[in-house]
C-alpha positions in Angstrom: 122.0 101.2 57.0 120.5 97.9 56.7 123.6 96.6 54.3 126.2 99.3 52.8 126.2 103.1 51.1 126.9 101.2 47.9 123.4 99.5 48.5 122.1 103.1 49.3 123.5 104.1 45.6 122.0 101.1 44.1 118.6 101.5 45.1 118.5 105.1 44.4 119.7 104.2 41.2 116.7 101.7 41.0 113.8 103.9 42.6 115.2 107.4 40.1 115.2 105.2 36.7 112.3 103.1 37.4 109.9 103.1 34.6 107.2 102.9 36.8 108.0 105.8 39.0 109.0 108.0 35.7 105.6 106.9 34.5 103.1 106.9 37.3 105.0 110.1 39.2 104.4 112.2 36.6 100.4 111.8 37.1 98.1 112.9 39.7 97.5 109.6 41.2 98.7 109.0 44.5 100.3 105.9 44.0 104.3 107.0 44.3 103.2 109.4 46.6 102.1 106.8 48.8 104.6 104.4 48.1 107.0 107.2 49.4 104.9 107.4 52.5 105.4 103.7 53.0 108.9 103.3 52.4 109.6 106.7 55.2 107.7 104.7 57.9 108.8 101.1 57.4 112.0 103.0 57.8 111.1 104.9 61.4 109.6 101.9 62.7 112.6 99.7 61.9 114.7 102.3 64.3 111.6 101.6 66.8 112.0 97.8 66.5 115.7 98.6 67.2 116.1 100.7 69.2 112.5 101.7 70.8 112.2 105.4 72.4 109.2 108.0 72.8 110.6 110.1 70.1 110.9 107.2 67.7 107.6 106.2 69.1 106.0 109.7 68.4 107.3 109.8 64.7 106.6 106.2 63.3 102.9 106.4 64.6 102.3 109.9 62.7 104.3 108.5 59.4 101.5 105.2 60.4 99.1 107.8 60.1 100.2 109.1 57.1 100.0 106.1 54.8 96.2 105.2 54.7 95.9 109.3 53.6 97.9 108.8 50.5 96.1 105.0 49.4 93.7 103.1 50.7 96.3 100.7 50.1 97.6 100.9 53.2 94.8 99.9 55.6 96.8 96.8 55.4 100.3 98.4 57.2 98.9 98.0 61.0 97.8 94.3 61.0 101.8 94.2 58.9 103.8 96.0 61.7 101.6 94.2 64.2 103.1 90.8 63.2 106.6 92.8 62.7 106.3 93.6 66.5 105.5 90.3 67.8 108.3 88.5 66.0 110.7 91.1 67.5 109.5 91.0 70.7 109.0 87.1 71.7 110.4 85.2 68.5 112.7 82.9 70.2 115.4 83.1 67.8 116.4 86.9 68.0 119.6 86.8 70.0 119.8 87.7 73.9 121.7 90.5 73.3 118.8 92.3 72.1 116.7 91.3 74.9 117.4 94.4 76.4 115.8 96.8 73.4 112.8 95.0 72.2 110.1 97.3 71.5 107.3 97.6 74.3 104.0 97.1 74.2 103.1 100.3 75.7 104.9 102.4 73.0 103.0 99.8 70.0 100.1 100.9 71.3 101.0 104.1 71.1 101.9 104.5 68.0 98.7 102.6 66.7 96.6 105.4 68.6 98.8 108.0 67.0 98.1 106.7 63.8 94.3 106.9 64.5 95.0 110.1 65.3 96.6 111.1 62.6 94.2 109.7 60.0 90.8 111.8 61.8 92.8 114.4 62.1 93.3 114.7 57.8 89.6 114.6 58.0 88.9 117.2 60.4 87.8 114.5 62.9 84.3 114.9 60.5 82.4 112.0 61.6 84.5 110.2 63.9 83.0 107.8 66.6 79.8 107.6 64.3 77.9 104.7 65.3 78.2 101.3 63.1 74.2 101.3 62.6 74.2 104.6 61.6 76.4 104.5 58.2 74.3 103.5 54.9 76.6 101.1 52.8 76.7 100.0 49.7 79.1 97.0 49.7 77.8 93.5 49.1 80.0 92.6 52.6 78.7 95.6 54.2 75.2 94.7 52.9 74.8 91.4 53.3 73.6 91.2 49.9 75.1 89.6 46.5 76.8 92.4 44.2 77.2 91.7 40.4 78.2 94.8 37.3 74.2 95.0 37.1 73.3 95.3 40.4 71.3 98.4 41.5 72.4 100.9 44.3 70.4 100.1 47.3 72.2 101.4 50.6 71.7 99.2 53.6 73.7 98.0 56.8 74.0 94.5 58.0 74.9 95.6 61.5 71.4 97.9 62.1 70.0 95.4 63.9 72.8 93.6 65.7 74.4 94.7 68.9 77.5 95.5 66.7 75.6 98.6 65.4 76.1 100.2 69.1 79.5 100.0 68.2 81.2 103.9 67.8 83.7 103.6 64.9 87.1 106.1 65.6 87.0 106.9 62.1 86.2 110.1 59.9 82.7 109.3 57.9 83.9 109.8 54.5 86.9 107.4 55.0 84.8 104.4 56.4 82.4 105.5 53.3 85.6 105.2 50.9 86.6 101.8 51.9 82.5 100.4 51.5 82.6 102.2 47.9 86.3 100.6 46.7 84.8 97.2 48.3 82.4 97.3 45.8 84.0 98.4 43.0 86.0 95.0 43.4 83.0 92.8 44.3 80.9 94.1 41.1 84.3 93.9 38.6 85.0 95.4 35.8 86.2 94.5 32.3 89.3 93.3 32.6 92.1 91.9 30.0 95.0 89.5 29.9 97.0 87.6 27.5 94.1 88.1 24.4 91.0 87.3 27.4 88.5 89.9 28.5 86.7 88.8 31.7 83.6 90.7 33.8 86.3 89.7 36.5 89.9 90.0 37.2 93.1 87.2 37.8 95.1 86.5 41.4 98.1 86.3 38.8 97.4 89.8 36.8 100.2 91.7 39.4 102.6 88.8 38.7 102.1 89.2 35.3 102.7 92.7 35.5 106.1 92.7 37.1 107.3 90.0 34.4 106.7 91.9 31.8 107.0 95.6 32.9 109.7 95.9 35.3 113.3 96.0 33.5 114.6 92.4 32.9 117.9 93.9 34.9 116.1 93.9 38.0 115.0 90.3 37.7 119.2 89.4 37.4 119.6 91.5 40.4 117.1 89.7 42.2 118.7 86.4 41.1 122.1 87.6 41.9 120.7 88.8 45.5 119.2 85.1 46.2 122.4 83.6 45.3 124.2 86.1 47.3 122.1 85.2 49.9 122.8 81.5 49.9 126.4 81.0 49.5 127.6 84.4 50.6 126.7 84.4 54.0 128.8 87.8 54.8 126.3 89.8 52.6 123.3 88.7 55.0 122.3 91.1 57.5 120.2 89.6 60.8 117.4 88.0 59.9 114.9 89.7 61.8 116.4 92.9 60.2 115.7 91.7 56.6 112.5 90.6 57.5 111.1 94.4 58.3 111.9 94.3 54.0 110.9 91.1 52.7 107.7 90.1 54.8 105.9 93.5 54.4 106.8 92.7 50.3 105.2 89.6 50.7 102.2 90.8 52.4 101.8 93.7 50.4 101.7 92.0 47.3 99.2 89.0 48.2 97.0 91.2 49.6 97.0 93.2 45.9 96.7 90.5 44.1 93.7 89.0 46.3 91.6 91.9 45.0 90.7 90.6 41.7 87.4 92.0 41.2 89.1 94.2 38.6 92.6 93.8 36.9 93.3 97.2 34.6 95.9 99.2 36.2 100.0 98.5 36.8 99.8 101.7 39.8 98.0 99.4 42.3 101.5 97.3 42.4 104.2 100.6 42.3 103.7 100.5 46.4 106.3 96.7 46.6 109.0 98.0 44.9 111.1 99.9 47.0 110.8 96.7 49.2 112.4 95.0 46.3 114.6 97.3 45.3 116.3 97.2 49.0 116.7 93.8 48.9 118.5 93.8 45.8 120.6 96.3 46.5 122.3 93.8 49.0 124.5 92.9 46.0 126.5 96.0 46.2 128.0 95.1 48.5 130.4 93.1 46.7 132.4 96.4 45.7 133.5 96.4 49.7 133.6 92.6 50.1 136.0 92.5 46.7 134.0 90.3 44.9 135.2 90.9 41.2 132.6 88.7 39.5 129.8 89.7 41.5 130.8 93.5 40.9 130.7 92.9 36.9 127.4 91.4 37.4 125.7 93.9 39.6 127.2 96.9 37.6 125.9 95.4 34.2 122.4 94.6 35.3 122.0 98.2 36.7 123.5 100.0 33.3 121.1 97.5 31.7 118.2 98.9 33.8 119.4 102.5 33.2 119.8 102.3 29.7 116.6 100.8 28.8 114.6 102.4 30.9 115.7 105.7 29.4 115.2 104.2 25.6 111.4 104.8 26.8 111.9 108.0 28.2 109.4 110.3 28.3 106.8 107.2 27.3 107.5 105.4 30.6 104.1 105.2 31.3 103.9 102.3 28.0 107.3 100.6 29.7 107.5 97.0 28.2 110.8 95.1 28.9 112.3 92.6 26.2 110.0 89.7 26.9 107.3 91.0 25.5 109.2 91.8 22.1 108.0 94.7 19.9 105.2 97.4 20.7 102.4 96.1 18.0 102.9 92.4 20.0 102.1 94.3 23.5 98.4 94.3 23.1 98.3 91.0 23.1 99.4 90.5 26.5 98.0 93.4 28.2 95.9 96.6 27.5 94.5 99.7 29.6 96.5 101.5 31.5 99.7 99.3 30.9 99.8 101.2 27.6 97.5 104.0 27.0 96.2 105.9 29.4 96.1 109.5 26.9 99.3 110.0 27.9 100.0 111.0 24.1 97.7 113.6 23.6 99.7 116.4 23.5 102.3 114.3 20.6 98.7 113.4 18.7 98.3 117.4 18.6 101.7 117.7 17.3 101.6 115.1 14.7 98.3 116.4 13.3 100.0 120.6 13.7 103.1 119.0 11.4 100.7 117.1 8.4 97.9 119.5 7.6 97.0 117.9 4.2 97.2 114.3 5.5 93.1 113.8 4.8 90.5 112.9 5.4 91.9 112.1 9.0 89.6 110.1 11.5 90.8 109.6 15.4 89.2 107.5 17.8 91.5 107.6 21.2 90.4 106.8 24.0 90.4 109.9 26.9 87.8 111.5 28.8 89.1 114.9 26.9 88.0 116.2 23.8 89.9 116.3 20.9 88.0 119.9 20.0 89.4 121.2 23.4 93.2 120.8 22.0 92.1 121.8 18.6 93.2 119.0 16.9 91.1 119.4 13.6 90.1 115.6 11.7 86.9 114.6 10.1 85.6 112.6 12.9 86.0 109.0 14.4 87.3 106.2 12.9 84.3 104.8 10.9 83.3 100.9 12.3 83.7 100.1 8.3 87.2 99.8 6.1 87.4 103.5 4.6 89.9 105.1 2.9 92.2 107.8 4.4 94.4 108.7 7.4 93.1 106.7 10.6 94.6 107.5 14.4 93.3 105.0 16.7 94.5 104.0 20.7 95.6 100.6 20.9 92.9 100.3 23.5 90.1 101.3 21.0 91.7 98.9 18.2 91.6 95.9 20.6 88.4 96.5 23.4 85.5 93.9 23.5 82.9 95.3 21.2 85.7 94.7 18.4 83.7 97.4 16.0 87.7 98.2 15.0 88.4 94.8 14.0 88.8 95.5 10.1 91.7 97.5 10.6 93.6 94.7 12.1 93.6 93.3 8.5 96.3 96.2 7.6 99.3 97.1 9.3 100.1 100.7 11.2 102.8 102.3 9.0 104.0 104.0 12.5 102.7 104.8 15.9 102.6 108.3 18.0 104.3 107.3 21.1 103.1 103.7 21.7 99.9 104.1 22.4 98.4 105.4 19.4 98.9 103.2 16.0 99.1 105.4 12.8 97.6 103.8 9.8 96.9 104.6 5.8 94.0 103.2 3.8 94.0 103.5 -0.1 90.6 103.5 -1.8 92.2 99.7 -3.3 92.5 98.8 0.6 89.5 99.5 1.6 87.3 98.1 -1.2 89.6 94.5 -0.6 88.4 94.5 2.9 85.1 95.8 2.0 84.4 93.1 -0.5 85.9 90.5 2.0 82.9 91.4 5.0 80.5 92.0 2.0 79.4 95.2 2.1 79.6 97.7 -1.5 82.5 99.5 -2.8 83.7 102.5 -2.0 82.6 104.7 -5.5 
């Protein structure tokens, strides 16, 4: 609607063969879920903005409601279609003709009490209106106190002596609680890792980091093509104050993501921006109806390149690395965690182990809060924190994580890996006693 059904076709293209969809989907976290959400009511309220009625009013504010039960994520969409309304309703350079349909303020407000609505009603109303003073947080902002990785749970409330603790709070208890508890997951931090550097802390530029490396380099020469569509072909524009109902809430979205920084582990937290980008650069496709030959052989290559590579991956989307971060034993040195193991290859650790019986003695360390005795995988315990000969499974997580206990078997290389999270590697009895006599400890009888 927004450009043409080619653009439709594009960015379905995009959203099915996206590496981090195929990954993330698959899982139980509600990040694609919730990105889902988002996209279904950006797309209701953008017929409000246009075209405002009680029905439309009705079903954007329950689809409101919606998002901030799938992610926290999106506590952030009100204050977004908030500034969405205003610059529909009095920016001075949307035309006169569409004076006579800008959204009322009645119906906002309506569909910001729906969405309050909507959000006690997933809890059962179960606590709502609870007085300010009467919640125990645990937050450093809630608190009023300083928060570091060591600090103690002490539950307080800066407000239980103000006159803002009168204050009745329309929201369910255990959703209030849930923001105070991922506030101070942020403000203690967590190990974090980038580019070879663990921190207690996270980076503003992790997210950024993210997309350059782990969405397909085809997207980026879509999004090029798309700007300079935008510049010197006019034509493929839509109104401006239709385009920016796509690119502002990216904008938004993504700076207030990469603001929380207390943490920087996992590529999810980003998944809910791109079907923001991928609209936008479907405005491309529009050169099949516009017959422009050169832009058509550019769109259709960059999306066959997205398809293509994306698939090369397939079913290990989850580990998705494009070309600029070269070949799987380099990606540890740019990012670990989730990016690449998250025990997504459990099942193919099973199967490798099932199809070399005599490969022993066979030590695995991976890194999964499931035991390796629950899928029967039979070996003769971790990898020892000393070069020893045998068969050795180890997550590229494990090999490379702070305490560095693993760090003698970075002097040989994995002779394969099992997906590409897990490196595969062989020690000889020679092997071992070179490394052993190189950190000074005895040979290996």
């Amino acid at each position: 609607e927004l450009y043409c059904e080619w653009s439709g076709v594009l960015f379905l293209i995009l959203w099915i063969f996206s590496p981090f969809i195929l990954g993330w989907g698959a899982t139980i976290c509600p990040d694609v879920a919730a990105t889902s959400i988002g996209i279904v009511e950006l797309y209701t309220f953008w017929h409000w903005l246009k075209n405002p009625t009680w029905k439309k009013t009705m079903i954007a504010g329950i689809c409101l409601g919606l998002m901030p039960l799938t992610k926290m994520t999106w506590i952030i969409a009100p204050p977004i279609w908030l500034l969405l309304w205003i610059l529909w309703r009095w920016c001075f350079f949307v035309p006169k003709i569409e004076t006579k349909t800008k959204p009322p303020f009645l119906q906002f407000v309506v569909i910001m009490l729906l969405a309050l609505y909507t959000i006690n009603t997933g809890y059962f109303f179960d606590g709502s209106l609870k007085l300010l003073n009467q919640y125990r947080f645990i937050s450093g902002t809630l608190t009023n106190t300083e928060v570091t990785k060591n600090t103690p749970i002490k539950p307080d409330n800066r407000f239980k002596d103000s006159w803002f603790g009168y204050i009745p709070i329309p929201l369910p208890t255990e959703f209030v609680q849930g923001i105070d508890t991922q506030k101070r997951d942020f403000e203690r931090g967590l190990p974090s890792y980038l580019r070879g550097e663990w921190s207690d802390h996270g980076w503003k530029q992790y997210y950024c980091y993210i997309l350059i490396l782990k969405e397909p380099l085809g997207v980026w020469c879509l999004a090029g093509l798309t700007l300079f569509a935008t510049i010197f072909y006019r034509r493929f524009n839509s109104a401006w104050y239709h385009e920016i109902v796509v690119v502002l809430p990216m904008l938004i979205i993504f700076c207030f993501i990469s603001s929380q920084n207390g943490f920087s582990i996992h590529p999810r937290y980003i998944i809910p921006i791109l079907p923001f980008l991928y609209i936008f650069v479907s405005k491309t496709a529009q050169s099949l109806s516009q017959q422009k030959p050169l832009l058509v052989f550019l769109t259709t290559g960059c999306l066959v390149w997205v398809v293509v590579h994306s698939l090369s991956f397939f079913p290990h989307s989850m580990s998705y690395f494009n070309e600029l971060a070269g070949k799987p034993q380099n990606w540890s040195k740019y990012l670990l965690g989730s990016n690449i193991d998250w025990g997504q290859d459990f099942y193919e650790l099973k199967n490798w182990c099932e199809k070399y019986p005599k490969k022993k003695p066979l030590f695995i360390s991976v890194e999964s809060a499931i035991s390796l005795d629950k899928l029967n995988i039979e070996h003769d315990g971790n990898v020892p924190e000393t070069p020893q000969n045998g068969w050795i499974l180890i997550s590229v997580n494990l090999l490379n994580d702070q305490t560095e206990k693993y760090k003698w078997l970075k002097k040989y290389k994995p002779i394969g890996m099992i997906g590409y999270s897990i490196y595969i590697y062989h020690v000889t009895q020679e092997d071992a006693n070179r490394v052993r006599c190189e950190m000074g400890l005895t040979e290996i009888e």
